[in-house]
Every structure is written in structure tokens, then in C-alpha cells.
C-alpha positions as CSV (number, residue, x, y, z in Angstrom):
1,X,-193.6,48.7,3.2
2,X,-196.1,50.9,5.0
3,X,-195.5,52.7,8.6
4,X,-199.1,52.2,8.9
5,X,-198.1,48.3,9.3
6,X,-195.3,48.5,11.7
7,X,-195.8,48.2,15.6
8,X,-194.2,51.0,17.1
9,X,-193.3,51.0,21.0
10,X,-194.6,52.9,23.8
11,X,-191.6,55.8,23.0
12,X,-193.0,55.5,19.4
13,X,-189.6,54.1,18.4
14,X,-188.6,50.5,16.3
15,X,-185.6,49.2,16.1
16,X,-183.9,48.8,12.5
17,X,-181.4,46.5,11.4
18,X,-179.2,47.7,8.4
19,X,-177.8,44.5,6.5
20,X,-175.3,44.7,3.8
21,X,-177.1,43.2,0.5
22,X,-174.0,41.5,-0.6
23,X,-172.7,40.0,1.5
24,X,-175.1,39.8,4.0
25,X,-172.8,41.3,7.5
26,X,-174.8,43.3,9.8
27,X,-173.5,46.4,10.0
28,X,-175.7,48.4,12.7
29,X,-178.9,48.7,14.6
30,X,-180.6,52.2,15.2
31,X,-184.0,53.4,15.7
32,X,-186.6,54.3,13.6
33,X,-189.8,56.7,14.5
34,X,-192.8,56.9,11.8
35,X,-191.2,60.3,10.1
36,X,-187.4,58.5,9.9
37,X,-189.4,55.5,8.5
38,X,-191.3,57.4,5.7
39,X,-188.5,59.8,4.9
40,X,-186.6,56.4,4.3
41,X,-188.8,55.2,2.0
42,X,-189.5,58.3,0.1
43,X,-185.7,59.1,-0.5
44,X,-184.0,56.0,-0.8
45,X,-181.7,56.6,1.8
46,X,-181.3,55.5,6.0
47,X,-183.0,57.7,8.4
48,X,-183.0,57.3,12.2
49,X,-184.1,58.9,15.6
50,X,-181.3,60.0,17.6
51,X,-182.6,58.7,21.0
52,X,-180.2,60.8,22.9
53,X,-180.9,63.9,20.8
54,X,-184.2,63.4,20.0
55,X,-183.8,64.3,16.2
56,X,-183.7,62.4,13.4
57,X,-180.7,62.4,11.0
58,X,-180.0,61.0,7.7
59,X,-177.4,58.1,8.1
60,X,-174.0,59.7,6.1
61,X,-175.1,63.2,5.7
62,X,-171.6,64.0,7.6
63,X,-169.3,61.3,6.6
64,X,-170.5,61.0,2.9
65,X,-170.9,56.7,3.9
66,X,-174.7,56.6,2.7
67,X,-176.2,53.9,3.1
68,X,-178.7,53.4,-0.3
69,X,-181.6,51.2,0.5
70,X,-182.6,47.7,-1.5
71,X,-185.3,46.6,0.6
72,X,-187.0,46.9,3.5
73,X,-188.6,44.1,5.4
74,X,-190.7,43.9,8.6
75,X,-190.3,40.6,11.3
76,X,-193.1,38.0,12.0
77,X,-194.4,40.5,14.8
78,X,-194.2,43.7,13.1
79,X,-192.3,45.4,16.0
80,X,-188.5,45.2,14.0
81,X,-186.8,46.2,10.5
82,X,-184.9,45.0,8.4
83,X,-183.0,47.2,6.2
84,X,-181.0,45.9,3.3
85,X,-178.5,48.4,1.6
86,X,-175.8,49.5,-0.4
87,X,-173.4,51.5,1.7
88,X,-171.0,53.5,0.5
89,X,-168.2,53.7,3.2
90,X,-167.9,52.3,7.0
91,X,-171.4,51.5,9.0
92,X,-169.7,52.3,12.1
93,X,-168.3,55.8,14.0
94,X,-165.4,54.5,14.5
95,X,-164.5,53.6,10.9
96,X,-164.9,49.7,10.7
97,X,-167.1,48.4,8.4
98,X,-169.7,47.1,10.6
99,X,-170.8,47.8,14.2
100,X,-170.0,44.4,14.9
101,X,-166.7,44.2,13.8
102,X,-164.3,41.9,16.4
103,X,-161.5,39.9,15.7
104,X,-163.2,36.5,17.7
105,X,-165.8,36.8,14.9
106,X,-163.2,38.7,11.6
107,X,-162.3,34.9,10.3
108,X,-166.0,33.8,10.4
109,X,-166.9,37.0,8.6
110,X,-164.1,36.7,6.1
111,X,-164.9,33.3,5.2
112,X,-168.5,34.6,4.7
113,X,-167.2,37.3,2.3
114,X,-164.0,36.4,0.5
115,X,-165.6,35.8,-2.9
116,X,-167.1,39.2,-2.5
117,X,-164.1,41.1,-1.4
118,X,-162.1,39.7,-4.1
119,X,-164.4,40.6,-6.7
120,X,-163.9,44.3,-4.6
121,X,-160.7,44.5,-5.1
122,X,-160.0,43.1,-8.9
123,X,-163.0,46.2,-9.4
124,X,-160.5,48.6,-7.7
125,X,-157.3,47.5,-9.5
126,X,-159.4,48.0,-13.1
127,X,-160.3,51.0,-11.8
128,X,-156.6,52.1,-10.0
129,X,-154.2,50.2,-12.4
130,X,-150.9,49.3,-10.4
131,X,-147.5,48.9,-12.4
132,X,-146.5,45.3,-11.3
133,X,-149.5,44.0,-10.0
134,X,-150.9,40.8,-11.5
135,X,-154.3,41.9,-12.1
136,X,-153.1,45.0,-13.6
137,X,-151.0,42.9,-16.0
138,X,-154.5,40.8,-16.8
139,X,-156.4,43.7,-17.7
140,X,-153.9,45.2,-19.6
141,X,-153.7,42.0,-22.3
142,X,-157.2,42.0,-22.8
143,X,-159.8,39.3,-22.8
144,X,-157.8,37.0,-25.4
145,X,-155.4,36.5,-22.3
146,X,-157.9,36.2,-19.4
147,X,-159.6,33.9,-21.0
148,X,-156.4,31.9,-21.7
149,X,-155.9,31.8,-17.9
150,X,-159.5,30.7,-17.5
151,X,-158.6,27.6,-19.6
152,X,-155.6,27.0,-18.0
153,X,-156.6,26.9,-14.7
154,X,-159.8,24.6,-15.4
155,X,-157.4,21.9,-16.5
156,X,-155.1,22.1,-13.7
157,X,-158.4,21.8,-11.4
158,X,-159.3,18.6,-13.6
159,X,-155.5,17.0,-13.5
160,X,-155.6,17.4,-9.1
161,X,-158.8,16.0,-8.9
162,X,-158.1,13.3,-11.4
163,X,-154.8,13.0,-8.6
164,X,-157.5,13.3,-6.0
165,X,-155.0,15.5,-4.2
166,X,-157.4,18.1,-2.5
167,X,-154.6,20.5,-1.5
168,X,-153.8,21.0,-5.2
169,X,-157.4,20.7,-6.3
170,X,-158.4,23.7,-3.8
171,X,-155.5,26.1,-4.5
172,X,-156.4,25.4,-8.2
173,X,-160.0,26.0,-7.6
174,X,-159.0,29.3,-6.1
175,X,-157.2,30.4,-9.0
176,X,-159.6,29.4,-11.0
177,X,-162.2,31.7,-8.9
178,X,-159.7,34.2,-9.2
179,X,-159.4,34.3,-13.0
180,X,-163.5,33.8,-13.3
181,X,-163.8,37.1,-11.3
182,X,-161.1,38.7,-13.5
183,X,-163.0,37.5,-16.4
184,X,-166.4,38.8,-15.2
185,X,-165.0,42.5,-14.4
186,X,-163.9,42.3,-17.9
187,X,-167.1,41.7,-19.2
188,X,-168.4,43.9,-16.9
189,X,-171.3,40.9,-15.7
190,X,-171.4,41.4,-11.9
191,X,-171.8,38.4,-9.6
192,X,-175.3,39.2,-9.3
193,X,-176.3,38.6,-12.1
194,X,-174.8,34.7,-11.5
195,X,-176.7,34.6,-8.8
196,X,-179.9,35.9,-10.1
197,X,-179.3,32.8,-12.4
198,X,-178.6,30.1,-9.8
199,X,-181.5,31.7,-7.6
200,X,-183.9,30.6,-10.6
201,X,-183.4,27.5,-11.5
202,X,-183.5,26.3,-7.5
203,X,-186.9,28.4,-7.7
204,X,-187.5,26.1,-10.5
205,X,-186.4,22.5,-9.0
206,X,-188.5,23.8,-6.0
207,X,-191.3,24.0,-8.4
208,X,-192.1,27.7,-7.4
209,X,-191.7,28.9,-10.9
């Protein structure tokens, strides 16, 4: 992107929406002047303009939760950002994840995001074993045994829908998910790199490619 491009307002401000990449939640809006913008793009990182104390300031610099920038995208009339990162802690001042967060709209969000937070937290227990804990256990017998589970939940997903009993088909599918996500953090293949995957052969059906 180039500031040269954007449309900034009379107060030579424009507001910036920071999106998390993966799963897609808005975490915050803040505003950008030309400097924030270009020091953005140059580094890598979120900077703002503090409207109240007319300074800009580096999104994390305090709290260590950096926000590392994938892409940056400008709307149809070039007056608002969109900024897509990584971050690496809360969005928000008051320690939620997002500005947004509310319990009216948590269950929406959670639906949004499960597959995502799962993966989270199977990565956290590889990383922070746990004596008792399941995915511990998983990890600790090795891929021979993952991959057992893997098999074993694919045919309990084929015997309820062969029942056509959707309760037992969807809490088998969920294990199954489960196990697939053990499986892939074994492997060390992020979910990515699945999508990446799916993303190109719709490109393809859609002829783009």
C-alpha cells in the first residue's frame, strides 16, 4: 500500500481497522496519520495517532501484545484501513482479546473460532505437557497412536451416519476434528496450509487459475 493513495481527513487522520488473520474477529479501531501509516509499513508492526495526545505510539510497545502485520488493505473510497495481523496477546486495554468482546455477541464469536482455538490449545499442551491430560497422553505415544485414533474415529463417523443418527454422527465428527488437529500439530502442518489447499482448488472450479 502507499500513503500517497489513501484519503486522509480534514485532521489528517484515517481510521484503521486491525483484524485478526485467523480467525477473522475484529479486535480494535484507531487512527492512522501519514507518519503512523508509513512507519507501519516499514517495520512490520501497528502504529497509531493518539488523538487525545497527539503522538503516535507503536501498538504493544508497553504491554509486549504486538500486533505483527499480514496485510494491509484500503476500502472502495480510500478513506479507511484495513489491517490484518498476527497479535501476540490481548487487542484491548483492558485485557480481552478484542475491543469488541461482549457476552451478547461471545457464542457467535466462539462458534466463529472453535476450530481455531482448539488447534490453540492442543499447540499449548505440546508445548506445556500436563500429567493426566488427554492430549498430553497423545503426544506422548507418538504418531503410531494418533494416527490409530484418527482411524478409529473415521469409522465411528461412518457407523452414525450409516445409523443416520446426527447426534452420534456430530459428537463423532468432533472427535474426529479433534484427533485431525492432534495429528496436524504432530506433523507440525498448520491449518493454513489446508486452507491454502482448499483456497486453490475453488480458485480453480472458479476458473481463476
Amino acid at each position: 500500500m502507499n500513503s500517497n493513495n489513501v484519503r486522509f481527513n480534514e485532521e489528517g487522520l484515517v481510521p484503521a481497522i486491525v483484524q485478526d488473520v485467523r480467525t477473522g474477529d475484529v479486535l480494535m479501531l484507531a487512527y492512522m496519520n501519514e507518519e503512523s501509516l508509513q512507519k507501519t509499513i516499514e517495520t512490520g508492526e501497528t502504529w497509531f495517532f493518539s488523538r487525545s495526545r497527539k503522538e503516535l505510539w507503536n501498538k504493544g510497545a508497553t504491554s509486549g501484545n504486538r500486533q505483527t502485520v499480514k496485510q494491509l488493505d484500503i476500502d472502495c473510497d480510500q478513506d479507511t484501513i484495513l489491517i490484518q495481523v498476527e497479535s501476540a496477546g490481548p487487542a484491548c486495554h483492558l485485557g480481552t482479546a478484542t475491543c469488541f468482546t461482549r457476552e451478547s455477541n461471545d457464542d457467535l464469536r466462539r462458534q466463529r473460532t472453535i476450530v481455531q482455538e482448539v488447534a490453540k490449545q492442543i499447540e499449548k499442551r505440546k508445548q506445556s505437557p500436563q500429567d493426566g491430560a488427554y492430549t498430553t497422553y497423545l503426544f506422548r505415544e507418538g504418531i503410531d497412536k494418533i494416527l490409530k485414533k484418527v482411524g478409529e474415529e473415521t469409522t465411528e463417523v461412518v457407523i452414525g451416519a450409516k445409523n443416520n443418527d446426527l447426534d452420534e454422527t456430530a459428537n463423532e465428527l468432533a472427535d474426529l476434528t479433534y484427533h485431525i488437529l492432534v495429528l496436524m500439530e504432530e506433523l507440525g502442518l498448520p491449518i493454513e496450509r489446508v486452507k491454502d489447499v482448499l483456497k486453490s482448488r475453488r480458485l480453480q472450479e472458479e476458473g481463476i487459475q
